[in-house]
N, C-alpha and C positions, 0 to 999 in steps of 0.2 A: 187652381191656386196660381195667381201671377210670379213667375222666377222671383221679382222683384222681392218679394216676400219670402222665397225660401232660400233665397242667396246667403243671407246671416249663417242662417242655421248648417248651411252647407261648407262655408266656410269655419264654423265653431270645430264641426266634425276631424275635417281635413288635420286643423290645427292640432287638433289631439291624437290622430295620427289613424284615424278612424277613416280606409278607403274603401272600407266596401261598400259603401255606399253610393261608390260612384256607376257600379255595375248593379244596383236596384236600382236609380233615376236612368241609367241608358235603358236599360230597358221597358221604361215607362214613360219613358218621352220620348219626344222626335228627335234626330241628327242635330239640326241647327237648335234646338233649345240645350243638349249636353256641353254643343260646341259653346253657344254664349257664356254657358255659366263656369266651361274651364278656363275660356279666354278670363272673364270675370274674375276668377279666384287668383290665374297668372299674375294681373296685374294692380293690385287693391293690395295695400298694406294691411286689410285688415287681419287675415292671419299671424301675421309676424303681433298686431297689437292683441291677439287673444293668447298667443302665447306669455308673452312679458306677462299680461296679465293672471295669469295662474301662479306666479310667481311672487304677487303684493301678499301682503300681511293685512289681514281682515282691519278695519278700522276700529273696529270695537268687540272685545270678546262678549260685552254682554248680551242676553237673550234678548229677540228680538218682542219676546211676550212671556208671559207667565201664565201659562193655562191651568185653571183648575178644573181639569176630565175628572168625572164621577168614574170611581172605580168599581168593580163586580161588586164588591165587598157593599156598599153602597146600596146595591139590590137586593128586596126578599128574595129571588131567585135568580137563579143565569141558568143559561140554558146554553149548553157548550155544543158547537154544529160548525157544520161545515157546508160549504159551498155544491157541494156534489149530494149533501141532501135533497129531495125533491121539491119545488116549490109549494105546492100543496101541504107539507109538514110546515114549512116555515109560515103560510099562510095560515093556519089553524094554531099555530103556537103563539104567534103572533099575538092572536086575537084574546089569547088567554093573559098571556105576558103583560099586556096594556092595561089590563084588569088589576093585577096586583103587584103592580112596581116590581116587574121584571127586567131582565135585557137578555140578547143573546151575547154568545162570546165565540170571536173565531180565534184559532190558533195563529194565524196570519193569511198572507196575501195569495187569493186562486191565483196560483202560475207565477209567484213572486208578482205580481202584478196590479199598480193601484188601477192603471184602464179596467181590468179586468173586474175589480174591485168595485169601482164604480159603474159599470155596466152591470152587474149583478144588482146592487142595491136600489139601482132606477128601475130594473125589472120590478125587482120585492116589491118596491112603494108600488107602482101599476097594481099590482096585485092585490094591494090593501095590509103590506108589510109594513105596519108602524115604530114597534116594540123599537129601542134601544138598540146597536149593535157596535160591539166594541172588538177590538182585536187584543189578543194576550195574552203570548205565548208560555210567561210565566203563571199567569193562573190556569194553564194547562201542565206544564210540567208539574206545580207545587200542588197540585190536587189529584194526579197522576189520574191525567183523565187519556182512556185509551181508547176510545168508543163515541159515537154521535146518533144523534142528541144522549146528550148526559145531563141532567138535572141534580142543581147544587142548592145549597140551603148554607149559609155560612154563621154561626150565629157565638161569639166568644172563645174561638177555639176549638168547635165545634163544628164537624161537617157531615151534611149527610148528601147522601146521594143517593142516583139510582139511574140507569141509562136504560133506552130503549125504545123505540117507537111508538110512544106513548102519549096520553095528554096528558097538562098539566094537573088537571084533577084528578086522575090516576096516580100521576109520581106523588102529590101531596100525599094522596090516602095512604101510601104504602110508606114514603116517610114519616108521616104522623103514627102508624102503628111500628115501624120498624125502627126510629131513625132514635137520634136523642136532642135534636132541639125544638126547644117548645114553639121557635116561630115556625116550626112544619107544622106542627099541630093546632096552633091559632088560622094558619091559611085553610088546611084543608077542613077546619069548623066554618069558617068563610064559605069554602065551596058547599057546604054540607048545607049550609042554610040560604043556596043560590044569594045570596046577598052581593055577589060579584055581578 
């Protein structure tokens, strides 16, 4: 990476008063590239202008977009998991998910972390991970989901579940016989007559 390029960034840091950073680049570069880039921050007004600048009143409170994100509720099924599941579950889940307007649902970010985040999801897709995958930490608390994979059915107020290392023809059959909404019981007559 040319300084040139990581000068900005190095100075945004300093400004916010963030120095350790200065003992992760020495020791990843050479004497005369630390030396440049201190002399560099000494003498460039740009830190004093990134400070003022935290300071401005945003120009416009309104949103910069109005997204309308399909919510769990949205799907016949979610399938609640986690990132520390194995990819071979996700791959077979997957494959069933895509079949009948499923998604998964994560609680939130591996390690608070969208890199991390995204580095998982480019693995998935390699793999043949299509399904939907949405983060939501509220349709985990308000479904009191404790466990992964958990399979939900949402349907008028109406919840059925079931958790386990299962497939999804599995959780169907067991919510079509156990559960109380009829869209378990229409999916899993679906599986029943392979018609997926």
């Amino acid at each position: 990476m040319s300084l040139s390029l990581l000068y900005p960034f190095l100075a945004a840091l300093l400004a916010f008063g963030d120095t350790k950073w200065a003992e992760e680049i020495s020791s990843r570069m050479d004497p005369e590239a630390v030396a440049w880039v201190k002399e560099q921050l000494l003498k460039d007004s740009t830190i004093e202008r990134i400070k003022k600048a935290e300071h401005l009143e945003p120009a416009s409170t309104k949103p910069c977009f109005n997204a309308d994100i399909p919510r769990c509720q949205n799907y016949d099924i979610a399938v609640c998991i986690s990132c520390s599941v194995p990819d071979s579950v996700w791959v077979e889940l997957s494959r069933e998910l895509e079949k009948i307007n499923g998604a998964f649902v994560l609680r939130g970010l591996p390690e608070n972390s969208f890199r991390k985040l995204s580095e998982k999801i480019l693995s998935l897709q390699k793999l043949g991970v299509n399904a939907p995958i949405q983060i939501d930490p509220k349709f985990f608390s308000s479904n009191q989901i404790e466990s992964v994979p958990t399979f939900l059915i949402l349907e008028e107020g109406k919840i059925d579940k079931i958790s386990g290392n299962i497939s999804i023809r599995y959780a169907l059959q067991k919510l079509s016989e156990e559960g109380e909404t009829q869209k378990a019981k229409h999916l899993a007559k679906l599986y029943q007559g392979d018609s997926l």
